[in-house]
C-alpha positions as CSV (number, residue, x, y, z in Angstrom):
1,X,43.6,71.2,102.1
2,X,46.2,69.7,104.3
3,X,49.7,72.6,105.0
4,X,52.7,71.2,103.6
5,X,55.3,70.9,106.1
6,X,58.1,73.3,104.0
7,X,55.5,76.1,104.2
8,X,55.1,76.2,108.0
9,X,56.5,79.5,109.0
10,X,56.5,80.2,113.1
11,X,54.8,83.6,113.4
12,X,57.8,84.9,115.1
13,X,59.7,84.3,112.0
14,X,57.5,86.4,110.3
15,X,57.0,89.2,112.5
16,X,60.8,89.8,112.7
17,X,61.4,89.9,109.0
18,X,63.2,86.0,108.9
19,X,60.7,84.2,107.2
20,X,62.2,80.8,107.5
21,X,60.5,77.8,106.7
22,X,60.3,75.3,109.9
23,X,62.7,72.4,110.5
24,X,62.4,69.2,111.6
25,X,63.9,69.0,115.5
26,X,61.9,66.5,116.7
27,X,65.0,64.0,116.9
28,X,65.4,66.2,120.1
29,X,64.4,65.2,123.3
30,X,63.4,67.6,125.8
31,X,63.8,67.4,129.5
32,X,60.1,66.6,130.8
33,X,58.3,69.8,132.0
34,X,57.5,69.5,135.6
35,X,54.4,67.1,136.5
36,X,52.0,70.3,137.6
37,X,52.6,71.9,134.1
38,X,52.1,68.9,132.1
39,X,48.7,68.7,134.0
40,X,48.3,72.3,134.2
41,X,46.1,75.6,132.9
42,X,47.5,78.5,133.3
43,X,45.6,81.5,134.7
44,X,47.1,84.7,133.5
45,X,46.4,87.9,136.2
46,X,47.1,91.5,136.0
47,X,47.3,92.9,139.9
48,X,46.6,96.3,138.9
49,X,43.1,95.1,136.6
50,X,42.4,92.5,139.1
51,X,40.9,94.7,141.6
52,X,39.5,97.8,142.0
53,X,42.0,98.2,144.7
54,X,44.6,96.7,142.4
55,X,46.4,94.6,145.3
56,X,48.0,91.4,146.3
57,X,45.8,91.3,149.0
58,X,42.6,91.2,146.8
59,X,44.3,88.4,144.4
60,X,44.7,86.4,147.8
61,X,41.5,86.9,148.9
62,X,39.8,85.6,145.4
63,X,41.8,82.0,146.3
64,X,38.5,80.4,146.2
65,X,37.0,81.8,142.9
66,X,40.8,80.3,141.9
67,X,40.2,77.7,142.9
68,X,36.5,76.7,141.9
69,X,37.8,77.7,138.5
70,X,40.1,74.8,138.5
71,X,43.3,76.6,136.9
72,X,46.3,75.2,139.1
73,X,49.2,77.8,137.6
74,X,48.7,81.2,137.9
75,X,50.7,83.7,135.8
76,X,51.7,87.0,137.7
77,X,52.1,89.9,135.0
78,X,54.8,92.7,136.1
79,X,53.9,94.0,139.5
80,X,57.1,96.1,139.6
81,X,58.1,99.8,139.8
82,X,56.5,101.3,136.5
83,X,58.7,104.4,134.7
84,X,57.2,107.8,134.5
85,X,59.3,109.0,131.8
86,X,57.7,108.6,128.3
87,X,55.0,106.3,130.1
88,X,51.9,105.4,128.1
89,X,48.3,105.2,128.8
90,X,47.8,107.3,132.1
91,X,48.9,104.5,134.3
92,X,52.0,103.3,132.2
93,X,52.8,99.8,131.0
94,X,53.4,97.2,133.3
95,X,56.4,96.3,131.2
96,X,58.2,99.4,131.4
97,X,59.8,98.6,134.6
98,X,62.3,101.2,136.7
99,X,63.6,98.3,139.2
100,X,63.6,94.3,138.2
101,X,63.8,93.6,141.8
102,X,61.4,96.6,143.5
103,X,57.5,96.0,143.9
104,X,55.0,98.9,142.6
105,X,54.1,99.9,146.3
106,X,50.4,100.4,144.8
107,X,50.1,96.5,144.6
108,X,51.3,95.8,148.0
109,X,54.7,95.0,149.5
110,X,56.6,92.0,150.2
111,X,55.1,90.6,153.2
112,X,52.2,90.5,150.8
113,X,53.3,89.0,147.9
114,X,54.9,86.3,150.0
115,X,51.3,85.9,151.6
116,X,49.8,85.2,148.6
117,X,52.2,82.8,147.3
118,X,52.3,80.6,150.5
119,X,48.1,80.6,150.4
120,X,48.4,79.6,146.7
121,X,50.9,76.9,147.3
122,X,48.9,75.5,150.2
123,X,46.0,75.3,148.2
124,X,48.1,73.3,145.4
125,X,48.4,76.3,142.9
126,X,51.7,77.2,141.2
127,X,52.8,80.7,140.9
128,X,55.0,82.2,138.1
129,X,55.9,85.6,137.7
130,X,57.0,88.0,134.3
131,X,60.6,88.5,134.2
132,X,61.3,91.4,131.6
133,X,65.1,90.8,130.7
134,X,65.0,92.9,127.4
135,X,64.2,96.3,128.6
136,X,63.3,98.2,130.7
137,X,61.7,101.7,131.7
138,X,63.3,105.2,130.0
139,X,64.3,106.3,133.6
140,X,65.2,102.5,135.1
141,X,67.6,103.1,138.4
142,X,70.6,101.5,137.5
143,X,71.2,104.5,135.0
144,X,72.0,106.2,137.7
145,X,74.8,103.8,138.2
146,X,75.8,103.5,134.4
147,X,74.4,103.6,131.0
148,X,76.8,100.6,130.0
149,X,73.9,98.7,131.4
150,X,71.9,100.0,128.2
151,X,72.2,99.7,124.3
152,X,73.3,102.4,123.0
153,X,73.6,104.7,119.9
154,X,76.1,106.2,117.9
155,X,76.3,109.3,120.1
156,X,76.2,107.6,123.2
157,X,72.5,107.5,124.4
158,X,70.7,104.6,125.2
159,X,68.2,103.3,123.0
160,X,66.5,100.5,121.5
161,X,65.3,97.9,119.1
162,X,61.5,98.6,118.7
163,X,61.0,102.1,117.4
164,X,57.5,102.1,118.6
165,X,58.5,100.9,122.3
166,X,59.0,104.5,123.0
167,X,58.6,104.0,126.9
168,X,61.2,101.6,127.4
169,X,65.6,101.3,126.8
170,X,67.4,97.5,126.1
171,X,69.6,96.0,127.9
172,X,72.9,95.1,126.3
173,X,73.8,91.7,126.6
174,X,77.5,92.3,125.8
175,X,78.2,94.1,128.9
176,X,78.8,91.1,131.2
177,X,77.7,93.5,133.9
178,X,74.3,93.4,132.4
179,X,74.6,89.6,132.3
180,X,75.2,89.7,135.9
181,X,72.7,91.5,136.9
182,X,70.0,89.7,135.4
183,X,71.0,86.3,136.2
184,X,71.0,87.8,139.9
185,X,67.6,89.3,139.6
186,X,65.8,85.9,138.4
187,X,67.6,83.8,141.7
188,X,66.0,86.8,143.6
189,X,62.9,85.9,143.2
190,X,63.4,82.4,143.5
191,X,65.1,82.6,146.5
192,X,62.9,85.7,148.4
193,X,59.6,84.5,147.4
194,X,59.7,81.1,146.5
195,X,58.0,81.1,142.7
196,X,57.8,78.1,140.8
197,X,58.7,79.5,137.3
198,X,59.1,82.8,135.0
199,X,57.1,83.9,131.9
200,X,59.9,85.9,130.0
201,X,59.0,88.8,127.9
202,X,60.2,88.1,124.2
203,X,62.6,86.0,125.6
204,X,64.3,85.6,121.9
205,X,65.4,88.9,121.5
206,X,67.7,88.0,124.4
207,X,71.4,85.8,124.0
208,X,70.4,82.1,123.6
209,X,73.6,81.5,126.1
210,X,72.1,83.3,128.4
211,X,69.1,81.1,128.7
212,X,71.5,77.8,128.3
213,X,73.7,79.1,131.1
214,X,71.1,80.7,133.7
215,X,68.5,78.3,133.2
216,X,71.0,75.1,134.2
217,X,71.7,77.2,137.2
218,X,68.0,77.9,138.5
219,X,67.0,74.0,138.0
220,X,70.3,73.1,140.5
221,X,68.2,75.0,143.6
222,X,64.5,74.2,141.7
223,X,64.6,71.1,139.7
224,X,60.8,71.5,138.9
225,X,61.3,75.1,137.4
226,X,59.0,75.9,135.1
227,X,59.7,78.4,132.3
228,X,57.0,79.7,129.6
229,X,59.1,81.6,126.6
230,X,57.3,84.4,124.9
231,X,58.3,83.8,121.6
232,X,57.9,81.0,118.8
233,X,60.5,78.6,118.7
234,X,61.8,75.4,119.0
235,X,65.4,76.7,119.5
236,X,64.7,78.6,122.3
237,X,63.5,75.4,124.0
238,X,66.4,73.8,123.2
239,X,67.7,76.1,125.5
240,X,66.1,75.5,128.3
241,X,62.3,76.9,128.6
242,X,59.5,74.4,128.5
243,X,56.6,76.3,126.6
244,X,56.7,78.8,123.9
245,X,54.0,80.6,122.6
246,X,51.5,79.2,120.2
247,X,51.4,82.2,118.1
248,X,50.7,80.6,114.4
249,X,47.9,78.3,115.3
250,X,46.0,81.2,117.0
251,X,46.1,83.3,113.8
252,X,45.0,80.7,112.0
253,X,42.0,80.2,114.3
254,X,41.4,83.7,113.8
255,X,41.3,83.1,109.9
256,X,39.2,79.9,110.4
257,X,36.5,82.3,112.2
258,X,36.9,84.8,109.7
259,X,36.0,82.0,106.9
260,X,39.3,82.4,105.0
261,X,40.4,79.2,106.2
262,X,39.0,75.6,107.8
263,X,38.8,73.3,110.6
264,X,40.9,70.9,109.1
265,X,43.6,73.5,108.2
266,X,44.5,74.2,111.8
267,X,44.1,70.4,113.1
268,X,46.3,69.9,110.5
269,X,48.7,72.8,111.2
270,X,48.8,71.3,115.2
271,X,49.7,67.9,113.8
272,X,52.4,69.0,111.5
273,X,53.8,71.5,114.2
274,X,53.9,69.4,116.8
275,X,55.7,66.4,114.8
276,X,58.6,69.4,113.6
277,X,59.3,70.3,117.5
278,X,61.3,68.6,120.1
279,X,59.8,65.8,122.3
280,X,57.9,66.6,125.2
281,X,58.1,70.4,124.1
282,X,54.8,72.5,126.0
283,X,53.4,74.7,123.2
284,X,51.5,77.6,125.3
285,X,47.9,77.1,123.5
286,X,45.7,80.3,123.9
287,X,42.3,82.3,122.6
288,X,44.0,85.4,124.0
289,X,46.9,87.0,126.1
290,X,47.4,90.6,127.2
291,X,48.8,91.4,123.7
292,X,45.4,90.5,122.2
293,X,42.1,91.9,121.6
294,X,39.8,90.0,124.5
295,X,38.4,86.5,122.5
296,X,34.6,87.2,123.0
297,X,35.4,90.4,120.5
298,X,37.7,88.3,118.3
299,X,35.4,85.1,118.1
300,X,32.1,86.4,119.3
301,X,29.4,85.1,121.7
302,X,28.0,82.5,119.2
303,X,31.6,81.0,118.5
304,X,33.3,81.5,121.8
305,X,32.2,77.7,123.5
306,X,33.2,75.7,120.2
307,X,36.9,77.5,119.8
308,X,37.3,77.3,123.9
309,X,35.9,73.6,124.0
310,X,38.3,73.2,120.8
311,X,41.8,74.5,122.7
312,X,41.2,72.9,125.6
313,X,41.7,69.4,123.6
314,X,44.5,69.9,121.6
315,X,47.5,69.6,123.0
316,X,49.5,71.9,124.8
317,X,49.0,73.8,128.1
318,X,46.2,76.1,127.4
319,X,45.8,79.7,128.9
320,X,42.7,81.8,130.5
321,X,43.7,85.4,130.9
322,X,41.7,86.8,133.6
323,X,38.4,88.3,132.2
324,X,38.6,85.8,129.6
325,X,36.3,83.2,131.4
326,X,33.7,85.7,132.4
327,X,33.3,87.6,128.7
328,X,35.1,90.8,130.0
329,X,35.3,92.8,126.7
330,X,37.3,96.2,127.5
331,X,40.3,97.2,125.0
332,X,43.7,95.6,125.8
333,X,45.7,98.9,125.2
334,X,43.5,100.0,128.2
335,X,43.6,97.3,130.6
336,X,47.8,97.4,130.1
337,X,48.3,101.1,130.1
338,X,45.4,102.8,131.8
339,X,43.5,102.6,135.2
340,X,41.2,99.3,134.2
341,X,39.9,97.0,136.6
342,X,37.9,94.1,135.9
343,X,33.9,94.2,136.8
344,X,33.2,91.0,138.4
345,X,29.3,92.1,138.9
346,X,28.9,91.8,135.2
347,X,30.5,88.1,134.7
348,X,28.8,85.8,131.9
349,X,28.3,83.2,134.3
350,X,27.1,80.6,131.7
351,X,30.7,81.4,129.9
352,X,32.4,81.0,133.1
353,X,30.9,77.4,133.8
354,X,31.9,76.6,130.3
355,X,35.7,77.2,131.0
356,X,34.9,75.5,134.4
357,X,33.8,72.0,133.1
358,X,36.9,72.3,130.7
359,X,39.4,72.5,133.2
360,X,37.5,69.7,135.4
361,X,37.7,67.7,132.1
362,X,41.0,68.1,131.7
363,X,42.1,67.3,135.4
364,X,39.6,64.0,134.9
365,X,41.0,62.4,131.8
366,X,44.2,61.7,131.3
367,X,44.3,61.8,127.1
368,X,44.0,65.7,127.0
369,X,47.0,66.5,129.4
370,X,49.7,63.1,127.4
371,X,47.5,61.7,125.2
372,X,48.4,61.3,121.3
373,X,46.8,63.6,119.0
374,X,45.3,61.5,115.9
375,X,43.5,63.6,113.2
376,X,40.2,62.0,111.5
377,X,39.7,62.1,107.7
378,X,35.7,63.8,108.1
379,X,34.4,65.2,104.5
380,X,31.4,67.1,104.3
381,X,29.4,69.2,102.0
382,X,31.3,72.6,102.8
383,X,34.1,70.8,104.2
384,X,34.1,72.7,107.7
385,X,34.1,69.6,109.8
386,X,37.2,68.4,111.4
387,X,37.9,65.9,114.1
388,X,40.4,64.4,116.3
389,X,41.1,61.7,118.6
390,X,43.3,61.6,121.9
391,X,44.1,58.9,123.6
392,X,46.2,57.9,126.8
393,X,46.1,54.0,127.8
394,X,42.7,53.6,128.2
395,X,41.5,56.8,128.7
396,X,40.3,58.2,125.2
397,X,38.5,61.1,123.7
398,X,36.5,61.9,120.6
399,X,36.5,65.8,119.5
400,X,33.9,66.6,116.4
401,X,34.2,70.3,115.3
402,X,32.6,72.8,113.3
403,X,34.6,76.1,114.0
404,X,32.8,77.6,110.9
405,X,30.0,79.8,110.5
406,X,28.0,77.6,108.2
407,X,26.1,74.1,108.9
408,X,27.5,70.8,107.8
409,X,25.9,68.5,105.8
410,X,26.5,64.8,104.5
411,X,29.3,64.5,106.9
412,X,31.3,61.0,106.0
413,X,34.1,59.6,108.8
414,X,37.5,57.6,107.5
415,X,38.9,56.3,110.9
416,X,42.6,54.5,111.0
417,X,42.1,51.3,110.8
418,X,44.4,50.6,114.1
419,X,42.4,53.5,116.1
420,X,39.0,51.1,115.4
421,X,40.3,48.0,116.5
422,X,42.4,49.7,119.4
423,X,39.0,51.1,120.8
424,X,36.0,49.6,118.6
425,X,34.8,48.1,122.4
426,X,35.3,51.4,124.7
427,X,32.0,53.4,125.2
428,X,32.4,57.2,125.2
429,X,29.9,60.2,126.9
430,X,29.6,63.3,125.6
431,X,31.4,65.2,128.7
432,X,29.1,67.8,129.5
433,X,26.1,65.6,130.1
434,X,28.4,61.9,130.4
435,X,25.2,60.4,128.3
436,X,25.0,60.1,124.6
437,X,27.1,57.0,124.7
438,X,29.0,56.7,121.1
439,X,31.5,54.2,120.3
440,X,34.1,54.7,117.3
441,X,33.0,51.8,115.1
442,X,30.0,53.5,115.2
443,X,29.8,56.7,115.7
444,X,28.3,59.1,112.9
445,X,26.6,62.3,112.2
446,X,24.9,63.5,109.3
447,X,25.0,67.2,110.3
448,X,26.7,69.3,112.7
449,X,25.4,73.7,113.7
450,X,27.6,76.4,112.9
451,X,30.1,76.6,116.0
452,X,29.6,73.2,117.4
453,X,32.3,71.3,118.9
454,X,31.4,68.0,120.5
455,X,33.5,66.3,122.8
456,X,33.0,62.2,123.7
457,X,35.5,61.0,126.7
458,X,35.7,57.4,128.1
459,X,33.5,56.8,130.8
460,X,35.4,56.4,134.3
């Protein structure tokens, strides 16, 4: 069963009560994202949970296992001044910040921040940072300046949006003060430390003009800014961010696990999505975040390789949150709020070298990082097969999934007619052993295990 395109409803829709069906913008054209996020993974890092000693200087000195990893972006969560008042979690949430331009002295200081991001750079490794322009901590410093700063009640006290967000105050937007001061804070850290981009926290609870104005300004001193929107929209990158969050096809792969749903639902969703955004819009593809139980729990150890091997295809820049690749399974309201660190002596190395070959595949072959995406008409006794083919130029790939829990049988392919006599003469490995040669004229399986995805790339 295919998704019709007037029932595609961005999960940020739903989540704030809109509901809206999804238009077509794909008439837009998009300023290209930089070259390094195009061909990028990101690597998403908590300082605090990094390390037992929960430092810069212990992210800098794991440049290697960055590196060996293959991840070429990595995403800095809030390493700033954390509020006491109202706090949560005995450590307190990274994202309820008391100064947007102070470092939590815990992590480190300057001098070492800027060490890290100078070894990361040297070493070819981008390094964005969380901005959190929507709130911030109940006793942030610049109250003791003004609460015009903050949104405010009927009586006068500052407050804010999200009931539950106890530990945190918004920022009012229509105090141009507040305006200032933000747009300030985000040419700090460009400036100061040299960053290559911001991941902004629900960046669409914030002024669209904001975004239009401040963004145009960054890009005039960084042209290759790269900015990562948490939230769902293609408005938002209208406005200026590259990447929004992927938020809908997760949950569906979540329902595809859970059985409610199939393999060909989601490829079909990405299709559909994709051809409704802008042009060279960045959809932020992901198993997990910090907002999200940890994948191994979601998708289990039996599934985990097939749904990984499948997001690492699609398109999209896809994201490893630290842990992820090593099968950490601890509770995400404890890694953000309490005093978590990751234990590196207990890594799933056989995990870990699966995320490693699929971000060596992805540097190798250009059809994952710009190739078209070109879903395959597979049927099959239960229906839980799906397929897909990317292709860039010459460089082609073949994905065959089973995301289900059941085995396939009697599994029939229905290729485009143009895709066979594009590629009827290109031979294609399977990439993890580069043998099993398979051609598309030819290629066909009668069966495929529970949780399989197999991936054929053109031979180099």
């Amino acid at each position: 069963m295919s998704v019709n395109l007037s029932s595609i409803v961005l999960y940020a829709e739903k989540k704030y009560g809109k509901n809206r069906p999804l238009k077509n913008h794909h008439d837009i054209v998009l300023q290209k994202p930089p070259k390094w996020a195009r061909e990028g993974v990101i690597y998403e890092l908590f300082v605090r949970a990094f390390s037992e000693q929960g430092t810069f200087s212990e992210v800098t000195n794991r440049i290697d296992y960055i590196k060996d990893l293959g991840v070429n972006i990595v995403w800095l969560m809030p390493f700033y001044p954390i509020g006491a008042k109202g706090k949560k979690g005995n450590a307190g949430s990274p994202y309820a910040i008391r100064d947007h331009r102070g470092i939590n002295p815990s992590n480190g200081n300057g001098s070492d921040l800027r060490r890290l991001i100078t070894l990361y750079h040297e070493n070819d490794i981008k390094v964005i940072i969380d901005f959190v322009p929507n709130h911030g901590a109940n006793d942030h410093l610049l109250l003791k300046e003004s609460k015009n700063y903050f949104l405010r009640d009927k009586k006068g006290e500052v407050t804010r949006k999200i009931a539950d967000w106890t530990d945190v105050i918004d920022f009012d937007y229509a105090n141009p003060q507040t305006w200032k001061y933000m747009k300030e804070t985000m040419f700090c850290w460009i400036n100061e430390y040299d960053i290559d981009g911001f991941r902004c926290d629900v960046a669409g609870f914030i002024p669209y003009g904001f975004w239009e104005e401040v963004l145009k300004e960054l890009r005039e001193i960084k042209p290759d800014l790269y900015m990562l929107a948490e939230w769902e929209s293609p408005t938002i990158l209208n406005n200026g961010f590259n990447s929004e969050y992927d938020w809908t096809v997760y949950y569906m792969l979540v329902d595809v696990r859970k059985g409610s749903r199939r393999t060909n639902d989601v490829i079909n969703l990405i299709t559909q999505r994709d051809a409704l955004f802008p042009q060279n819009a960045l959809p932020l593809r992901f198993l997990e975040n910090h907002d999200l139980p940890r994948a191994i729990n979601v998708f289990g150890d039996r599934a985990i390789k097939a749904y990984a091997q499948f997001l690492f295809t699609i398109t999209g820049i896809p994201l490893i949150y630290a842990g992820q690749e090593m099968g950490d399974r601890g509770d995400d309201y404890k890694i953000r709020h309490d005093d978590y660190s990751l234990d590196w002596k207990r890594a799933d190395q056989n995990l870990l070298q699966i995320y490693c070959s699929l971000t060596k595949m992805r540097r190798k072959h250009s059809c994952f990082i710009q190739g078209k995406f070109i879903p395959i008409n597979i049927k099959s006794d239960n229906q839980s097969v799906g397929g897909f083919v990317r292709e860039h130029e010459e460089s082609v790939a073949l994905v065959i999934t089973n995301l289900s829990s059941k085995q396939a049988k009697n599994i029939s392919f229905n290729y485009p007619a143009e895709l066979i006599s594009n590629y009827k003469h290109i031979n294609l490995a399977n990439y993890e052993d580069e043998k099993s040669l398979v051609t598309l004229s030819r290629f066909s399986i009668k069966e495929l295990k529970p949780f399989t995805t197999n991936i054929y790339v053109t031979q180099e």
